[in-house]
C-alpha positions in Angstrom: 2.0 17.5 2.2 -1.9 17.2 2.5 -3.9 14.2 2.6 -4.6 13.8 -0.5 -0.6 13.8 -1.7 0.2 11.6 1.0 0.8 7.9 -0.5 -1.5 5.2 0.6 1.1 2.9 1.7 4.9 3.8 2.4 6.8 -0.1 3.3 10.0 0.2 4.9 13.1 -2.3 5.0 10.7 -4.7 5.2 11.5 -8.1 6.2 9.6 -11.6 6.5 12.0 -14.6 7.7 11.2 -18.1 8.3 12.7 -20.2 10.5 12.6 -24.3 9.1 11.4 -27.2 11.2 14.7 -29.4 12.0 14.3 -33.4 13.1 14.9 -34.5 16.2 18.2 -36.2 15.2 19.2 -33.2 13.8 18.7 -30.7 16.3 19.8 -32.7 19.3 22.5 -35.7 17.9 23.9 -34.0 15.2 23.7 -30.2 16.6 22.6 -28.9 13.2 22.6 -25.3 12.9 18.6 -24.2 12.7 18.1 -23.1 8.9 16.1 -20.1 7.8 14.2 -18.8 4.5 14.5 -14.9 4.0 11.1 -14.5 2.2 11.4 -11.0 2.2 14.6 -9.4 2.9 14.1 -5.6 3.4 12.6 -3.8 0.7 10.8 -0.6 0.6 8.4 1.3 -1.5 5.7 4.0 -2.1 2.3 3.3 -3.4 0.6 7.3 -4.1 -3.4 7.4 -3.7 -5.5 5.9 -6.7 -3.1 4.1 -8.4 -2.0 0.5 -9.0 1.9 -0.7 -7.5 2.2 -4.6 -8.9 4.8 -7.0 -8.1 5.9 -9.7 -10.4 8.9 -12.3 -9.7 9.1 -16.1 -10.4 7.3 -18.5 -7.9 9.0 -18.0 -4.7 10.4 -14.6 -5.0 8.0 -13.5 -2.2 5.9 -11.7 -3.4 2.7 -13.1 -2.1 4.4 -12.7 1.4 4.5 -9.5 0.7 0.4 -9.3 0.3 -0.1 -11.3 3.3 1.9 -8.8 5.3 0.4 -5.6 4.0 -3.1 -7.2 4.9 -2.2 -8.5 8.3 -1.9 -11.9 7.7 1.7 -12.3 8.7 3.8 -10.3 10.5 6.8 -8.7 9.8 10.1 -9.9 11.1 11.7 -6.3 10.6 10.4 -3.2 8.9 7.2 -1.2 9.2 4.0 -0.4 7.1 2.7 3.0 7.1 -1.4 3.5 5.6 -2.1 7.0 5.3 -5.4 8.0 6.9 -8.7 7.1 6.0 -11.8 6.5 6.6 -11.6 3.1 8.2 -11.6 3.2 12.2 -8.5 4.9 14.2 -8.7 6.7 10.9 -6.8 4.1 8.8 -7.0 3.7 5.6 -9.2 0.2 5.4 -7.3 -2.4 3.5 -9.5 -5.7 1.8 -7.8 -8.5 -0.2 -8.9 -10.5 -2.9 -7.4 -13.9 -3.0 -6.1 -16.0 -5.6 -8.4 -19.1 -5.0 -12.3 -17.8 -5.4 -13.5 -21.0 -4.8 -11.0 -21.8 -1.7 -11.6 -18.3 -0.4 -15.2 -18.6 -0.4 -17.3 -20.5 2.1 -18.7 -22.8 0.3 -22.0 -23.6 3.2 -23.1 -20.0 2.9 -25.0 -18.3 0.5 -23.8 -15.7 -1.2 -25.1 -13.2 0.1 -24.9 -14.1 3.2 -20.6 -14.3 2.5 -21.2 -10.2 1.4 -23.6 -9.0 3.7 -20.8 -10.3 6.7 -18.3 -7.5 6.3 -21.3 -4.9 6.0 -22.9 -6.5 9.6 -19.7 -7.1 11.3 -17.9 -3.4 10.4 -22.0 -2.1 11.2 -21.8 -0.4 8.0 -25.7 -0.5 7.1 -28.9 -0.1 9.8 -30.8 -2.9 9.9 -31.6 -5.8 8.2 -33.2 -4.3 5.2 -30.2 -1.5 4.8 -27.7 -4.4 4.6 -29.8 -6.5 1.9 -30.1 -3.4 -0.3 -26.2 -3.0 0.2 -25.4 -6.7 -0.8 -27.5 -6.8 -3.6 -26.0 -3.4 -5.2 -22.8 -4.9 -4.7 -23.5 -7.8 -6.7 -25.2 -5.7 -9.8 -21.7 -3.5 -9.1 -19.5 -6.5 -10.0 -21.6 -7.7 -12.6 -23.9 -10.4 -11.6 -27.7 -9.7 -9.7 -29.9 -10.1 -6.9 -31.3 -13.5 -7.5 -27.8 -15.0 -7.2 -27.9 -13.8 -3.5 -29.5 -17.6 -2.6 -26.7 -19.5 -4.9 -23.7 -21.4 -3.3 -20.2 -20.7 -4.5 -20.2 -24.1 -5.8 -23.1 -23.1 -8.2 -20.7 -20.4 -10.0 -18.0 -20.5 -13.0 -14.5 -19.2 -11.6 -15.3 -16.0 -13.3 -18.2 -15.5 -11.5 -16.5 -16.6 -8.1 -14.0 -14.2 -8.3 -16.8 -11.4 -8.7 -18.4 -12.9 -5.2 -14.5 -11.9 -4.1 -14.5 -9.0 -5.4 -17.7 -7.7 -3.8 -17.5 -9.1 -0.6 -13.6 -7.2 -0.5 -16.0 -3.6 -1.6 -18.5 -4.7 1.7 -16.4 -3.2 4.0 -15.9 -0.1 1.7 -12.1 -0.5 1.2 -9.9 2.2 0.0 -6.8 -0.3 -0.4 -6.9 -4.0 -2.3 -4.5 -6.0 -2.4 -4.9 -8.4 -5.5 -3.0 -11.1 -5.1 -2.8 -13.2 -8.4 -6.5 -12.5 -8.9 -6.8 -14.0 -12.5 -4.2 -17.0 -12.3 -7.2 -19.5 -12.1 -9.2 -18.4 -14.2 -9.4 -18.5 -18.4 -7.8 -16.0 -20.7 -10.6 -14.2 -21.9 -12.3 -14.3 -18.0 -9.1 -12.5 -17.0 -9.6 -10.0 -19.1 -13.4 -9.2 -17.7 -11.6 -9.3 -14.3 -9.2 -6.8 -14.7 -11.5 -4.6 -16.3 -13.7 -4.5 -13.7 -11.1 -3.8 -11.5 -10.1 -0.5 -13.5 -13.6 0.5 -13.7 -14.1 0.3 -9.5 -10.5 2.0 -9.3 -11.6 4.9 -11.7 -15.5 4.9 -9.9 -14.1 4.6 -6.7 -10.7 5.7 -6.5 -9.5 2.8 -5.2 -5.4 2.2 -4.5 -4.3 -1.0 -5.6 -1.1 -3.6 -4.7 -1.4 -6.1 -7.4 0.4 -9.4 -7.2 0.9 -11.2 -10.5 3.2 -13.3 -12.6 1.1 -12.8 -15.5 3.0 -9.9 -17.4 0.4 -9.1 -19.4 -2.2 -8.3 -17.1 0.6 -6.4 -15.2 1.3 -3.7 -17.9 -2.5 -3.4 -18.7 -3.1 -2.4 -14.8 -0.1 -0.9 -13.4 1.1 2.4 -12.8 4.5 1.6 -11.4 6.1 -2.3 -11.0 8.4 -3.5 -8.5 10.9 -6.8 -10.0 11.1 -9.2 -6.9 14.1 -11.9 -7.2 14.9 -13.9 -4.2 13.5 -11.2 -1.4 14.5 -8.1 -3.2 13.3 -6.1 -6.0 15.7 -5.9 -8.3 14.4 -3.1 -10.1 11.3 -0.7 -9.5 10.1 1.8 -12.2 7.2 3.6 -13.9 5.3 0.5 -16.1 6.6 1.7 -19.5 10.0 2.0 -18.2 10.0 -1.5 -17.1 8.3 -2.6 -20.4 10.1 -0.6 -22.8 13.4 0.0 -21.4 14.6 -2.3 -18.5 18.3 -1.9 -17.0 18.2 -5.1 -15.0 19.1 -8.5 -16.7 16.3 -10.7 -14.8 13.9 -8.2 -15.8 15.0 -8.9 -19.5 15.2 -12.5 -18.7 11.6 -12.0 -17.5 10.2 -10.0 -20.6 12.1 -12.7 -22.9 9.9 -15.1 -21.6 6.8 -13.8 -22.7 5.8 -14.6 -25.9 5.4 -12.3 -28.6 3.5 -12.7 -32.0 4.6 -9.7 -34.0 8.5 -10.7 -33.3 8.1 -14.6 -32.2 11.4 -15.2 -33.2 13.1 -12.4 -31.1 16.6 -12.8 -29.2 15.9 -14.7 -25.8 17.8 -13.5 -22.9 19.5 -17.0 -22.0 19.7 -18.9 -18.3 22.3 -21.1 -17.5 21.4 -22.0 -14.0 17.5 -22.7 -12.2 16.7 -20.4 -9.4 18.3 -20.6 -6.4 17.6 -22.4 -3.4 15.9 -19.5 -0.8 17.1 -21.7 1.9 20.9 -21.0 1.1 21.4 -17.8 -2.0 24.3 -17.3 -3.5 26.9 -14.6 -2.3 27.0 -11.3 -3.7 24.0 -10.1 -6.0 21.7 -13.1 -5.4 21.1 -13.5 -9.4 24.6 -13.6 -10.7 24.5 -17.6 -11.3 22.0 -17.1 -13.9 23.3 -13.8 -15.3 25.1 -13.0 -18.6 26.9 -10.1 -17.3 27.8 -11.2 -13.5 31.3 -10.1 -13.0 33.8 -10.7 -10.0 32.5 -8.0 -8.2 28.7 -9.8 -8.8 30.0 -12.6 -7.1 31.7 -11.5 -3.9 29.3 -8.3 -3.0 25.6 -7.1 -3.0 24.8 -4.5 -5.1 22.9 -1.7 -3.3 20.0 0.4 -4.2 20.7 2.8 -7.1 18.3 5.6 -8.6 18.4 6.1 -12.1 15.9 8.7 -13.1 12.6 7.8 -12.1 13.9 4.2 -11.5 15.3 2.2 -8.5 17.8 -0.8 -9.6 20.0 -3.3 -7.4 22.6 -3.7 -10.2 26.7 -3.5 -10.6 26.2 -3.5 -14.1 23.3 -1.3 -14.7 25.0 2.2 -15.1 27.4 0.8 -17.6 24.9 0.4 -20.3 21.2 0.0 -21.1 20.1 -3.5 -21.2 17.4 -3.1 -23.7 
């Protein structure tokens, strides 16, 4: 396989568990057993050079676990992350992450371009002073805004415009891998739509590889190449974007594609719930979603369904062979 057919990121049986703070009555009186959330309990996937993987799941599934481990920011309990090379140091491929929060992410006593030109001067990216302004101010006419806003605050910006600040200080240390963690959540509808395409213009300029992280449907099937369902520290189901879209096998994905509304057919069949989500803290036995499914059978409810491939899909399903859940 050469370099070039190598994927960017290969994550395997990955696992992110977190052990719960107990009182001191509890732990020493009453001997309570210590309690622990499985965030992410061991999933794997590919993600192939120059294209986008996204993760979507309700609040909770782990998804933005997931981000935080692929970028460093916690560590795994089990599993392992493979980048492919690049051109980062050690010859890794150099990973950057744009957050969810521009204004939290940002900090708000420096100067803008002072927040870009860091990355550049730390990673010694540029010579000199004057090589590191030119830099910084090509980055911000490359995400839209321009050189003057170089002496502005964060505060001094719209969201929109914050998130651009984001985005170019995550291209200062000339990333080949974001990860986009809910980029657009807080921001308006029609600024989420200048976001994302800017981020398809950078991918197609610069060949970026993206892991998005979104709950926003929409914006996930206007960037994605391939999705990944998460549900309670699994994905569910993993598939090319149309397949997930247009022909889904597993009920929460239906559940989840029900939910979004839909002005051509608004009065479309609704996949019903009877249950809320799970506590993380203590799942259910067997498949982890069969309180809330329509189809969960005995064997639902006593054992975990294992990873399947059907076609160019991956499901964890009992009932997904049986018939198309379209």
């Amino acid at each position: 396989m050469s370099l070039k057919e190598q994927p960017a990121l290969t994550a395997s049986d990955i696992s992110c568990w977190f052990h719960l703070p107990q009182s001191w009555l509890d732990r020493t009186v009453l001997g309570k057993p210590s309690r622990m959330v499985k965030a992410v309990d061991g999933i794997s996937f590919q993600i192939p050079r120059g294209t986008t993987f996204s993760i979507v799941g309700e609040s909770g599934c782990g998804k933005s676990t997931v981000a935080r481990m692929v970028v460093g920011l916690q560590a795994p309990t089990g599993g392992t992350f493979n980048f492919a090379a690049g051109r980062g140091r050690k010859g890794r491929l150099r990973t950057q992450m744009i957050f969810q929060d521009p204004f939290a992410s940002l900090n708000p006593r420096w100067r803008v371009g002072d927040i870009i030109a860091e990355p550049i001067r730390e990673l010694g990216l540029c010579d000199g002073a004057k090589e590191t302004e030119r830099r910084m101010h090509g980055l911000l006419d490359t995400v839209g805004l321009g050189s003057r806003d170089a002496g502005r605050y964060p505060h001094e910006f719209s969201g929109g415009q914050r998130q651009r600040i984001s985005i170019a200080r995550a291209l200062a240390a000339e990333p080949e891998f974001l990860v986009c963690d809910e980029p657009t959540s807080a921001l308006d509808v029609s600024v989420q739509a200048q976001i994302l395409n800017l981020l398809a213009d950078l991918q197609g300029e610069l060949g970026l590889t993206y892991l998005f992280i979104s709950h926003n449907l929409s914006a996930v099937r206007h960037v994605s190449d391939r999705v990944a369902v998460m549900y309670l520290g699994r994905i569910v189901e993993e598939a090319p974007v149309e397949e997930i879209f247009d022909r889904p096998r597993h009920p929460y994905t239906k559940f989840l594609l029900s939910s979004v509304p839909n002005l051509l057919h608004p009065d479309r069949d609704r996949v019903p719930v009877a249950v809320d989500l799970p506590s993380p803290i203590s799942p259910p036995p067997g498949c982890p979603y069969n309180p809330r499914c329509p189809l969960a059978s005995d064997l639902c409810r006593t054992t975990a369904p294992d990873s399947s491939h059907l076609g160019a899909m991956t499901i964890r399903c009992h009932r997904a062979a049986e018939a198309r859940l379209s």
